[in-house]
C-alpha positions in Angstrom: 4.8 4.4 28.8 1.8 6.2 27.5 -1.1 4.2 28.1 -4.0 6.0 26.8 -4.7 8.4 24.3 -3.5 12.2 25.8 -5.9 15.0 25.6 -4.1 17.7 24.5 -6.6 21.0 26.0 -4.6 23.5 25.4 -4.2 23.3 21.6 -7.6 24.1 19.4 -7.8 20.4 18.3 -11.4 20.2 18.8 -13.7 20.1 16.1 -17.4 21.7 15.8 -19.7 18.7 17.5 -21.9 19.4 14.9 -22.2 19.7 11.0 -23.4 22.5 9.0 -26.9 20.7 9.2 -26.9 20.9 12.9 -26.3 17.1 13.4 -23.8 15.5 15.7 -20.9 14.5 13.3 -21.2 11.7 14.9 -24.6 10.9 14.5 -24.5 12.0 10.7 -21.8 9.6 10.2 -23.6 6.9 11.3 -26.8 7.5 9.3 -24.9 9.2 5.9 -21.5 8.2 5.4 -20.8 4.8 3.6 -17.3 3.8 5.1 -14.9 1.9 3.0 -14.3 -1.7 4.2 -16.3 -0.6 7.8 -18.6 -3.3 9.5 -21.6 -0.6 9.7 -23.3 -2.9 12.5 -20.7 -1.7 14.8 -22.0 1.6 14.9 -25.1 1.1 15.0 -27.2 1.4 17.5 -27.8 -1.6 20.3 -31.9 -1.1 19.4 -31.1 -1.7 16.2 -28.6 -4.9 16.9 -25.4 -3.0 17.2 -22.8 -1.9 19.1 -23.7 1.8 19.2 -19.5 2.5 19.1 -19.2 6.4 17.7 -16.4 5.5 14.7 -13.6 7.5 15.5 -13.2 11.1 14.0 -10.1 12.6 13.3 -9.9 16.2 12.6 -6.3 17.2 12.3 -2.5 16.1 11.6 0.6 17.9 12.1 4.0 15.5 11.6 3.5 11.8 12.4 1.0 12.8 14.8 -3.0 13.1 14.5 -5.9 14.0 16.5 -10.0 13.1 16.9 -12.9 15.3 17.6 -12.4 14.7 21.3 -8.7 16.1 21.4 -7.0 13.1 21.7 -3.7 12.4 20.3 -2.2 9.8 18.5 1.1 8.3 16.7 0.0 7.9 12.8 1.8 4.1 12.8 0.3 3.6 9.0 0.8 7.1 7.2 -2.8 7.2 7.0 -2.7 4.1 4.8 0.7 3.9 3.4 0.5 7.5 2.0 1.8 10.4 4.3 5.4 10.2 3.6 6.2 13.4 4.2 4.0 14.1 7.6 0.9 15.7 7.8 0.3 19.1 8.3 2.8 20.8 5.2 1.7 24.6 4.6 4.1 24.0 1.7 2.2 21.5 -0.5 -1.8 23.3 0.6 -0.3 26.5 -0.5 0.9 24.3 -4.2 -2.4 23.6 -4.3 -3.9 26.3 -3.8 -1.9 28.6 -6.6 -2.5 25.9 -9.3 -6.4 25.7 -8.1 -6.4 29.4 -9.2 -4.0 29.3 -12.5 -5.6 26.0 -14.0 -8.0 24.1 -11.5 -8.9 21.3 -14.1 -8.1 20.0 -17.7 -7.8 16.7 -19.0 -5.2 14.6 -20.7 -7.6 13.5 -23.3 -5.5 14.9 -26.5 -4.5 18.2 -24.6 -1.9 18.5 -22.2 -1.0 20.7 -19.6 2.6 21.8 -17.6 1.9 20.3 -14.7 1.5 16.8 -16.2 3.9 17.6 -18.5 7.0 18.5 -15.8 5.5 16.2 -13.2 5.8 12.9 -16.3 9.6 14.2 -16.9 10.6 14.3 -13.6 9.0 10.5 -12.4 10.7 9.3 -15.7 14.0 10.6 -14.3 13.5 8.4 -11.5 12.5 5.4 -13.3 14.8 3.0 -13.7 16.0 1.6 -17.7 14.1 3.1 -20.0 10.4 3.5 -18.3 10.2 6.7 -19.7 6.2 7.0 -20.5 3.7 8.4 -17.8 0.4 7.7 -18.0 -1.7 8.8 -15.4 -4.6 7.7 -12.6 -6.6 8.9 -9.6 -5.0 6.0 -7.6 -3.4 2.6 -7.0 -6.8 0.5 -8.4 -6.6 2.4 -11.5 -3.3 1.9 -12.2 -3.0 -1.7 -11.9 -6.3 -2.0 -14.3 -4.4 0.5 -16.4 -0.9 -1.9 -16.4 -3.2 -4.9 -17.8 -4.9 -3.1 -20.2 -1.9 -1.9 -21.8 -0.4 -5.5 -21.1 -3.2 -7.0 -23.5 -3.5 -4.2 -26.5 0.5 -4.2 -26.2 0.7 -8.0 -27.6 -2.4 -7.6 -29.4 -0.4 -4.7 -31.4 2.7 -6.9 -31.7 1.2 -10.3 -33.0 0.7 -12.3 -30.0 -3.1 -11.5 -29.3 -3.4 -14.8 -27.1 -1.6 -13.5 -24.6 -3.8 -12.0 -22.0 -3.3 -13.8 -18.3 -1.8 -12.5 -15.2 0.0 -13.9 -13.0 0.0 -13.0 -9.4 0.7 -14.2 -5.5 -1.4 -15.5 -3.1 -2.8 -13.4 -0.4 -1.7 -10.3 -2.2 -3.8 -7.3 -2.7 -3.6 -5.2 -5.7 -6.9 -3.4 -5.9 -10.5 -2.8 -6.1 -11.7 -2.6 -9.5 -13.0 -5.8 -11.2 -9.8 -6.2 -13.0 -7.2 -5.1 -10.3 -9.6 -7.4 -7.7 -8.7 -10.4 -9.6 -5.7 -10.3 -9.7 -6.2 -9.6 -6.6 -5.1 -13.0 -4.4 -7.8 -12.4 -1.4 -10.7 -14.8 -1.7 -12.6 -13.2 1.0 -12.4 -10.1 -0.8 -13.5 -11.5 -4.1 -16.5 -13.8 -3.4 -19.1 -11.1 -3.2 -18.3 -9.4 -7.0 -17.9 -13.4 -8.7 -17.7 -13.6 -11.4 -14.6 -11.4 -12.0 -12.4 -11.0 -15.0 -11.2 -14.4 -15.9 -7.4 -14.8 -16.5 -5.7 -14.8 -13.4 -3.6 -17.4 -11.6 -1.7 -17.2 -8.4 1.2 -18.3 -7.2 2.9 -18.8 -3.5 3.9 -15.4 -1.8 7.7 -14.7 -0.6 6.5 -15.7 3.2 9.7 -17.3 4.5 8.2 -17.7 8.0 5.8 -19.6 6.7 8.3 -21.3 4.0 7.8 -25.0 3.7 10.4 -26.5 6.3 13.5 -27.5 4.3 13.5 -24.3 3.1 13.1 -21.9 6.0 16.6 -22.2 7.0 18.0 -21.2 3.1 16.3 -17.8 2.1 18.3 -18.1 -1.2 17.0 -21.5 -2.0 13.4 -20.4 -1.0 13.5 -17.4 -3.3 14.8 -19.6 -6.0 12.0 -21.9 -5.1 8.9 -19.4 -5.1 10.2 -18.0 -8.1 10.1 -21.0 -10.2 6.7 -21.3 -9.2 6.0 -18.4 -11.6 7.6 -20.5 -14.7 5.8 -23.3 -13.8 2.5 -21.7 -13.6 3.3 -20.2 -17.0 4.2 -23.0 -18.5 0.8 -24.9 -17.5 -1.0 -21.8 -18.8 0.9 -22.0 -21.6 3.5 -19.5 -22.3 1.3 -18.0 -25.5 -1.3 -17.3 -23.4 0.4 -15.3 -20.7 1.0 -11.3 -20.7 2.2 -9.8 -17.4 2.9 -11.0 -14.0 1.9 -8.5 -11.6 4.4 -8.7 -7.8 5.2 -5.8 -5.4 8.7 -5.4 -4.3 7.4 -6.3 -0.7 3.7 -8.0 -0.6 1.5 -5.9 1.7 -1.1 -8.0 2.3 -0.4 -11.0 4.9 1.7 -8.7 6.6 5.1 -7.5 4.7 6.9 -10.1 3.0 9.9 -8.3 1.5 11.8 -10.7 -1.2 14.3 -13.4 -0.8 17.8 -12.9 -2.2 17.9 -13.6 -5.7 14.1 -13.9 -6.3 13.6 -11.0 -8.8 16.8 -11.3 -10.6 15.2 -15.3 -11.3 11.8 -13.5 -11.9 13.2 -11.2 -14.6 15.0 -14.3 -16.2 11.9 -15.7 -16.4 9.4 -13.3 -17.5 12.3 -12.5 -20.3 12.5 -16.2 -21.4 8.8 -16.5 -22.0 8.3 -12.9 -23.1 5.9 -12.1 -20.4 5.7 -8.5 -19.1 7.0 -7.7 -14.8 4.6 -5.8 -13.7 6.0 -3.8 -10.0 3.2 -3.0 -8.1 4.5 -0.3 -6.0 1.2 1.6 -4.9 2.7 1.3 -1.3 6.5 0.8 -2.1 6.9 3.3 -4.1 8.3 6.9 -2.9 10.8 5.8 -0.5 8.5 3.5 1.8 11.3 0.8 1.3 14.3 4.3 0.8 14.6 4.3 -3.2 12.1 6.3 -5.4 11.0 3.2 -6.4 11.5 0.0 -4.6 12.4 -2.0 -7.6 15.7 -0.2 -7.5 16.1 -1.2 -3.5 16.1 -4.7 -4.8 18.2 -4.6 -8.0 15.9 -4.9 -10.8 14.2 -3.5 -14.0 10.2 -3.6 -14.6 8.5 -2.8 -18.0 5.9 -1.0 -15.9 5.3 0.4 -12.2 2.0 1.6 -11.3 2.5 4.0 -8.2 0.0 6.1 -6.1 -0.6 6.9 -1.9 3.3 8.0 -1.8 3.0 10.6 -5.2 1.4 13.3 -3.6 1.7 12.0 0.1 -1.6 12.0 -0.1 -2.2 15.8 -0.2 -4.4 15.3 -3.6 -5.5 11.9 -5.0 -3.3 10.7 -7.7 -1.7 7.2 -9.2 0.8 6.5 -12.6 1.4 3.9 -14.8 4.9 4.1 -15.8 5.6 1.9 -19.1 8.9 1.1 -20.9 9.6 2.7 -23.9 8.8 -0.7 -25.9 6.1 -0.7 -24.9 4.9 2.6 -26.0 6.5 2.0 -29.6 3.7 0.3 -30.8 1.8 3.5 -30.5 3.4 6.0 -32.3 2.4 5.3 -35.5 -0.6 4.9 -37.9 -4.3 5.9 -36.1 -3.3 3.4 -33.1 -4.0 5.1 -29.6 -4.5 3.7 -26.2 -8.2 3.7 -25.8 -8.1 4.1 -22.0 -8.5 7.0 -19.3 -9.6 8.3 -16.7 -11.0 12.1 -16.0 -9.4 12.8 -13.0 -5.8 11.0 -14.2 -3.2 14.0 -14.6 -5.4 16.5 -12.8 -3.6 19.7 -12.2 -4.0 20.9 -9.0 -2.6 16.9 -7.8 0.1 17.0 -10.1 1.3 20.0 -8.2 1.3 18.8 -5.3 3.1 16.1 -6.2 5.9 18.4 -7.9 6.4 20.3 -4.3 6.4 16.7 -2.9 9.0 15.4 -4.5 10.9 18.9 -3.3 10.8 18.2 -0.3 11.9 14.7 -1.0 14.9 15.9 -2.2 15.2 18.7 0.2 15.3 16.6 2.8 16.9 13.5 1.6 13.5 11.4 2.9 15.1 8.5 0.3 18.5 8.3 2.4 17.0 9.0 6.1 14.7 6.2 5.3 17.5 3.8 4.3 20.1 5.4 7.2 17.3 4.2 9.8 15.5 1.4 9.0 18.0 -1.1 10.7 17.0 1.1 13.6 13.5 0.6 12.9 14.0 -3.0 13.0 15.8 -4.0 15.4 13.7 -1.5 18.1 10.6 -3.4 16.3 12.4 -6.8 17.4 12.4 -6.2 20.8 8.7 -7.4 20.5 10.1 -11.1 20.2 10.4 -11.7 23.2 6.8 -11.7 23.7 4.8 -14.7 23.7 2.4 -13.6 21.0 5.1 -12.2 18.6 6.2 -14.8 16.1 7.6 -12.8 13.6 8.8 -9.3 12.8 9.6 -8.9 8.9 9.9 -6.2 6.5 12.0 -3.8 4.6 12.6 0.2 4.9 9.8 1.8 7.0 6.8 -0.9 6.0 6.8 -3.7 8.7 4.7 -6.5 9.8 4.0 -8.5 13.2 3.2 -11.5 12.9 1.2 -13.0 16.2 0.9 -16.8 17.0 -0.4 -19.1 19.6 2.4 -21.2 19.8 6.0 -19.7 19.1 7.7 -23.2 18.5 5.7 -24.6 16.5 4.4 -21.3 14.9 0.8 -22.3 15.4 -1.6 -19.5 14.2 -4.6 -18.6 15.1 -8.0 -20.1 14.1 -10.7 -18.2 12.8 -12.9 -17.7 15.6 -10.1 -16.7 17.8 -8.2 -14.3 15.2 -11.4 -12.3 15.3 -11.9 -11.8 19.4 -8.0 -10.8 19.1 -8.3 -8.4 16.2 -11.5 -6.9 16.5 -12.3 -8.1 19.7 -9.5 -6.5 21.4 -6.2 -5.1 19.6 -8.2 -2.9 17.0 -9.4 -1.0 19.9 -6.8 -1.1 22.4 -4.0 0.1 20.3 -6.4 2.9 19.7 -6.7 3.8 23.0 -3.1 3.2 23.6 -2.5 6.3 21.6 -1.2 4.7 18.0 -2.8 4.1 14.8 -2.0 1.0 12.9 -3.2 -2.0 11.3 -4.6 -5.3 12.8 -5.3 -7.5 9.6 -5.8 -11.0 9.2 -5.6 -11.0 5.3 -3.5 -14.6 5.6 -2.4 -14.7 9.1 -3.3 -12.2 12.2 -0.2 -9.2 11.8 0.1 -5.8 13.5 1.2 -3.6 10.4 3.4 -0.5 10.9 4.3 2.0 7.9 4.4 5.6 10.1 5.6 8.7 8.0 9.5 9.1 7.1 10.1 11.6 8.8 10.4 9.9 12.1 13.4 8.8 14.1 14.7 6.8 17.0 12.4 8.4 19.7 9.2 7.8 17.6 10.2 4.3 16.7 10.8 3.6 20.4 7.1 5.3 21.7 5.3 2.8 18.9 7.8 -0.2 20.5 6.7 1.0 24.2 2.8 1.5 23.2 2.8 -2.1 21.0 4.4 -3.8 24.1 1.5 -2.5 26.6 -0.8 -3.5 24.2 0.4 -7.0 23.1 1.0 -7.4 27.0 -2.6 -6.8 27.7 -3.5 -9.4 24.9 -2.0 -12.2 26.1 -4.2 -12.0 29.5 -7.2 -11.2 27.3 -6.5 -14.3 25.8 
């Protein structure tokens, strides 16, 4: 087993150690660039009350495999974040973007139109499933949730039912950034700071059978059933004229990959059908064969009125996100001087819509939808070898998009405490399955997981390297411990 990161000399991986200013990249990281979600102090200097760690810098990709400014390589365990479906490194989609940069670089979709939105909208409606048939696009995930409750409220406003507004979402999940995506957003750690957020939003239990409640762990049917009466229940104490959308992803990511119980969506779609309230799939990550389908929603057997998609789209070759609605939903606006009185500039943009066109080639070309479906029980079961180890408590999840979930006590499925979740995340497994040679994630959004969603273009060998690497790792945890 590969134990540290390998140094590949003899390929040019190396980048300049210095930017076009003349600073180290490392240094001018450190004093210029604002990283998302990054603890800063970590970088910082120890005069200074840091840690004076260099953040890692990677240069360059090729397959399911990426390297830093030092030459070392490493497994890409997370497509980047959720994203790279396709592998890294495709001269096929940089050369798409490159001849639409020089044929149309930019236009927007504010009244005009252009044939890359155009062919790109008719081709992710023929995927859709029932009749979501009406693209309207984003520059990413955020924006497309935000964009799914917007339409949610003017939708009913147009119809006669202007009370309805709320969403109604799970606990833990994460569905955004922007101040309407964030709350419905159901992370309070990643709300307190922005308080007071758009009010509206309720939560609900997640689909986390390991953490069921007891006289339901053994039944998942019974559990789905349960967790998805929750959903009536809370829209029923909202009130049911009150309520516009509820907002779930075919398999939550945050809290590490719950996929759904048997028969929880068809009872969600009963529900949101009974009291007219809109199912929202947020497939951002799920979407684009991450779970084998185009769209998840069709892995697990039922119809939305709207998806909002992004990462997957373009695999992350250009920046780009949709909302697709049902054509009832659209009806209301295509009469009279009505319009949708939302957008963004950046949502259709050319040059990503081509990408996303050659993408979906090679999706087809290559039957990513069908590999991924052929060999995720492969996946799975080479991911359950983990089990065995004393830290492992649970290994759950669904296509290529899984989640480890550790504990301090396997029986009774004792987690972690606060304190010690953040010596074994950031204290130790952050950085030592970096220097084992694999990039994933360590999270603690609910309890502490190990997340794994690599590119889909990897088989049984890969799938066996991240199993051997993980293993070292979680090996050396328990003595750290």
């Amino acid at each position: 087993m590969t134990t540290t990161a390998q140094n590949v000399s003899t390929q040019d991986t190396t980048a300049k150690t210095r930017t076009p200013a003349g600073t180290l990249y490392a240094d001018a990281a450190r004093d210029h660039l604002w990283g998302h979600f990054t603890r800063h102090s970590v970088f910082e200097s120890p005069a200074d009350g840091g840690l004076g760690q260099q953040i890692p810098i990677i240069t360059r990709g090729d397959g399911w495999k990426i390297w830093d400014d030092q030459g070392n390589e490493y497994i890409d365990g997370l497509a980047g974040l959720f994203v790279v479906q396709v592998g890294h490194g495709r001269e096929e989609l940089a050369q798409a973007a490159a001849k639409q940069s020089r044929e149309l670089a930019f236009f927007p979709l504010w009244s005009y139109a252009h044939p890359r939105a155009i062919e790109l909208a008719e081709r992710l409606a023929g995927h859709a499933p029932g009749d979501l048939n009406r693209v309207f696009f984003t520059s990413g995930g955020g924006e497309s949730v935000e964009t799914a409750w917007k339409l949610a409220k003017q939708y009913f406003k147009l119809t006669g039912k202007p009370t309805k507004h709320k969403v109604i979402s799970r606990s833990v999940a994460y569905h955004g950034t922007p101040q309407g995506a964030l709350s419905i957003t159901g992370i309070p750690d990643a709300k307190a700071m922005f308080e007071p957020l758009v009010p509206g939003t309720h939560k609900v239990p997640n689909t986390n059978l390991y953490r069921a409640p007891e006289h339901l762990r053994e039944d998942e049917k019974a559990f789905g059933r349960w967790a998805a009466d929750r959903i009536a229940e809370a829209i029923e104490f909202e009130g049911p004229d009150t309520v516009a959308a509820v907002f779930l992803e075919p398999v939550q990511n945050s809290g590490g990959c719950f996929p759904p119980p048997a028969g929880y969506f068809e009872r969600v779609r009963e529900i949101c059908d009974e009291y007219d309230v809109l199912l929202v799939s947020d497939e951002v990550i799920c979407a684009f064969g991450r779970i084998g389908s185009m769209f998840a929603c069709d892995d697990f057997g039922y119809v939305p009125d709207m998806i909002t998609c992004a990462k997957g789209i373009t695999s992350g070759y250009a920046p780009m996100g949709a909302m697709i609605a049902s054509d009832r939903l659209f009806e209301p606006f295509r009469h009279g001087t009505t319009a949708f009185t939302h957008g963004f500039t950046f949502g259709g943009h050319p040059v990503a819509a081509a990408v996303a066109m050659t993408n979906l080639d090679i999706f087809e070309r290559e039957r990513l939808g069908d590999r991924v479906k052929e060999n995720a029980p492969a996946f799975r079961a080479t991911l359950e070898k983990l089990l065995d180890l004393p830290l492992v408590g649970d290994v759950r999840g669904a296509g290529y998009f899984y989640g480890i979930e550790l504990v301090k006590d396997k029986t009774t499925r004792e987690t972690f405490n606060e304190a010690e979740s953040e010596r074994l995340l950031r204290g130790f497994l952050s950085k030592a399955l970096f220097a084992a040679g694999i990039y994933c994630r360590a999270d603690d959004r609910g309890d502490p997981v190990i997340q794994l969603a690599p590119p889909l273009i990897m088989g049984q060998a890969e799938f066996d390297d991240i199993e051997s690497r993980l293993r070292g790792v979680l090996t050396e945890a328990e003595n750290y411990l």
